[in-house]
C-alpha positions as CSV (number, residue, x, y, z in Angstrom):
1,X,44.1,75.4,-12.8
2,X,42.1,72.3,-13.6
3,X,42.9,68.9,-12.2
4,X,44.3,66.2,-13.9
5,X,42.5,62.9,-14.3
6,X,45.5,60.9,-15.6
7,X,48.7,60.6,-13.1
8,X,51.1,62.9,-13.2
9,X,53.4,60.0,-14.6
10,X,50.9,60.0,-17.6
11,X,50.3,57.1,-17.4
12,X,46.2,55.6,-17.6
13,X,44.5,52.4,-18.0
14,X,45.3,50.7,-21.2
15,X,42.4,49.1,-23.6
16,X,43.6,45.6,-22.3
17,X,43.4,46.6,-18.5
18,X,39.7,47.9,-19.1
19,X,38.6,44.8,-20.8
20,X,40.1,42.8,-18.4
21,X,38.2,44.3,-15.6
22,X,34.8,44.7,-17.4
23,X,35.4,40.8,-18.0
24,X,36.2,40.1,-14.4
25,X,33.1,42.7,-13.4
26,X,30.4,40.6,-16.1
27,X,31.6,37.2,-14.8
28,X,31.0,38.4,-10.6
29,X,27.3,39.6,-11.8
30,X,27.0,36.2,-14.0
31,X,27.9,34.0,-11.0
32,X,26.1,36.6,-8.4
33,X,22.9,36.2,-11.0
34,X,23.2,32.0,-10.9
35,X,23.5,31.5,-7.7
36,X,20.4,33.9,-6.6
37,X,18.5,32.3,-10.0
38,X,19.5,28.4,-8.6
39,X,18.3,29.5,-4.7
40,X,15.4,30.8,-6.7
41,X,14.6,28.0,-8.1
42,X,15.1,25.8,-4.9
43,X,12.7,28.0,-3.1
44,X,10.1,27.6,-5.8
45,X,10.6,23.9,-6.1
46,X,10.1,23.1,-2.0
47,X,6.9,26.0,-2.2
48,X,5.3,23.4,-4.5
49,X,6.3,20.4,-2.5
50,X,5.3,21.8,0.6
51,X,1.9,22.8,-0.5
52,X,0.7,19.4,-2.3
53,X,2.0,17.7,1.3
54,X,-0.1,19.9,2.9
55,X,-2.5,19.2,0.2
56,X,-2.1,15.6,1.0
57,X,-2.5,15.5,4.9
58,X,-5.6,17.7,4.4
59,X,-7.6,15.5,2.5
60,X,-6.6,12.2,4.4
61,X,-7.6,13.8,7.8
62,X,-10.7,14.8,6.5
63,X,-11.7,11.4,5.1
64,X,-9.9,9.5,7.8
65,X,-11.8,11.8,10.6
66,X,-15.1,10.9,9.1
67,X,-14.7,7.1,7.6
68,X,-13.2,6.6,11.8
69,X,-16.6,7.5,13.1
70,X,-18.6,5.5,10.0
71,X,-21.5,3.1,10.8
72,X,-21.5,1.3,7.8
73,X,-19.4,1.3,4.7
74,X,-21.5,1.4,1.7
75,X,-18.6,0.8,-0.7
76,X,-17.9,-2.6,-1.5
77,X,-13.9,-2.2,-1.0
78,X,-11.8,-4.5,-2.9
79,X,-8.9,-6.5,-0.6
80,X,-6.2,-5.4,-2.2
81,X,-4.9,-2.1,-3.8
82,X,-4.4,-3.3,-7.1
83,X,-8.0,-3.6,-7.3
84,X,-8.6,0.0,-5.3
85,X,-11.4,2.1,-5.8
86,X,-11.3,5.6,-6.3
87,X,-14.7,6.2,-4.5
88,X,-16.2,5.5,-1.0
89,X,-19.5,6.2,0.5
90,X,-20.3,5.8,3.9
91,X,-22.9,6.8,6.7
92,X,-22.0,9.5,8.6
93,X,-21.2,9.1,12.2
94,X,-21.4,12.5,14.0
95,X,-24.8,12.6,13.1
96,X,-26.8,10.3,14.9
97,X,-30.2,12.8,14.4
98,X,-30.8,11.8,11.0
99,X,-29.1,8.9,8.6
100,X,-26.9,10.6,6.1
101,X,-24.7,9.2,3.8
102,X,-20.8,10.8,3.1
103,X,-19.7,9.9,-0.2
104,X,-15.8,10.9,-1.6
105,X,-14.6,10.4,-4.9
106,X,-12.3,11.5,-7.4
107,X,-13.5,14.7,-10.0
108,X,-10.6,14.8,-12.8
109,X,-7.6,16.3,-10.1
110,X,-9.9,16.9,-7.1
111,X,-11.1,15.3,-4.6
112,X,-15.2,16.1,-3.8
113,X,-17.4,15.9,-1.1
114,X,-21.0,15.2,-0.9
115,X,-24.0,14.1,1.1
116,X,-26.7,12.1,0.4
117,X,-29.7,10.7,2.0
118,X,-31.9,7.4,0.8
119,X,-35.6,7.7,0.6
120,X,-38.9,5.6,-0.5
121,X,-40.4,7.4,-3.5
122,X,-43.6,8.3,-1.8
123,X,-42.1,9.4,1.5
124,X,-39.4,12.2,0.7
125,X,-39.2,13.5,3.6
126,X,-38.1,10.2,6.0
127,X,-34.6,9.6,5.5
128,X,-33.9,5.4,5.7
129,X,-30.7,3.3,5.1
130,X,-29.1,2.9,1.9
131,X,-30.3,-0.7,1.3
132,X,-33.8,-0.7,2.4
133,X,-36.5,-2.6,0.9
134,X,-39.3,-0.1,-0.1
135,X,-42.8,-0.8,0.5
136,X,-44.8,-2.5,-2.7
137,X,-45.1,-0.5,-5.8
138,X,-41.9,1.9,-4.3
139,X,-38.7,2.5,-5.1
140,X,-35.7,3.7,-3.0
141,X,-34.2,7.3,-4.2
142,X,-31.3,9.2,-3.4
143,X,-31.5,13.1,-2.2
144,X,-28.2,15.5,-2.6
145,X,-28.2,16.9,1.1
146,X,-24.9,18.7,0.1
147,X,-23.7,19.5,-3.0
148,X,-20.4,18.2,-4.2
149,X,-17.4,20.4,-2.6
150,X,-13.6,20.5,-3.5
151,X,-11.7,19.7,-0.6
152,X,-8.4,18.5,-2.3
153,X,-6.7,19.6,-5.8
154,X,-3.6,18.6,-7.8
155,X,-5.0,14.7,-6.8
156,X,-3.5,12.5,-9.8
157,X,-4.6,8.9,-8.2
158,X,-7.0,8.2,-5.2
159,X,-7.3,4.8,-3.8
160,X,-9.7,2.8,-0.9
161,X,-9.0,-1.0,-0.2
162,X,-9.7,-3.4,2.7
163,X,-11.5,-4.0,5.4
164,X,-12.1,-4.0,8.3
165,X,-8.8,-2.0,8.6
166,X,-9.6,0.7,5.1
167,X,-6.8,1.7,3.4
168,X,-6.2,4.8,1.4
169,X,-3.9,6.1,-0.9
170,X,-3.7,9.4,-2.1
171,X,-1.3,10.7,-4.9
172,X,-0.5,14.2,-5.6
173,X,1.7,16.1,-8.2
174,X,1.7,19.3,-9.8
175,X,4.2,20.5,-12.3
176,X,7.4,18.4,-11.5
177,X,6.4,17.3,-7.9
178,X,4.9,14.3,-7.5
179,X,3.9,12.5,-3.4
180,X,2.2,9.0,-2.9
181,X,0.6,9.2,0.8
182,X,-0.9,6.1,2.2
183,X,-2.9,5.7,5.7
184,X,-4.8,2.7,7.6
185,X,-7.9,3.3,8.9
186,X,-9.9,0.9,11.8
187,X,-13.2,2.0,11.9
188,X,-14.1,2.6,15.5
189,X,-17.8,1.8,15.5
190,X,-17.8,-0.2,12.3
């Protein structure tokens, strides 16, 4: 004998009963779906934030690091930041062997980092400050000790100012995230 699927009242789900519970089944999955799809999103959204922060802190400790241990600032830095400058060049500090010049600016959305040195035209190879006066019938010329390096993306707006405290501002955004960071700097040997 072969079981029954229907009750033995003979009674079974009617057409309305199923759509019902199909209907009550799709809306679960639909509000299931959104809320996984909105956390998704949310996760996404502090991913990106997070990593132009980081971004951010990255590139001011670098340049704050070095400009702290500066001799001289090269850059003629406006007072204010409505007049900021989006470049600055200074001599490096932690390396009192030779006289080397660290210069940052803004590349499109990066931030670069490069070296230079100064040098009379007929002496290459002796490294002098950036505004020496060459010899008669010399000029001063600049040598790329290290080429330009990335060390910050996704940069929208860069910004020095001041002095003797340096100010900097740094602004970040990619897709819909956008962060201003600003810092003071007092140049400890400056």
């Amino acid at each position: 004998m072969m079981p029954c699927i229907f009750p033995k009242n003979g009674k079974g789900f009617t057409l309305t009963e199923a759509i019902i519970a199909v209907t009550i089944f799709v809306l679960i999955a639909l509000a299931i779906f959104s809320t996984y799809n909105l956390n998704y999103r949310a996760y996404r959204e502090s991913e990106r934030k997070a990593e132009i922060i980081q971004n951010g802190r990255v590139i001011l400790e670098r340049i704050t690091r070095e400009t702290r241990q500066t001799k001289n600032i090269v850059t003629n830095l406006p007072d204010d930041e409505v007049d900021a400058t989006n470049t600055i060049m200074f001599q490096d500090g932690h390396d009192i062997s030779t006289i080397h010049y660290i210069h940052y600016f803004q590349d499109g959305t990066n931030i670069k980092r490069e070296v230079l040195a100064f040098y009379f035209s007929d002496d290459p190879g002796t490294y002098v400050v950036w505004n020496a006066i060459p010899p008669l019938s010399q000029t001063i010329k600049t040598a790329r000790i290290e080429e330009p390096k990335v060390i910050g993306e996704y940069v929208s707006g860069l910004g020095f100012w001041g002095a003797p405290v340096i100010n900097i501002s740094v602004s970040l955004e990619k897709q819909d995230q956008q962060i201003n960071i600003k810092t003071a700097i007092f140049g400890r040997n400056i």
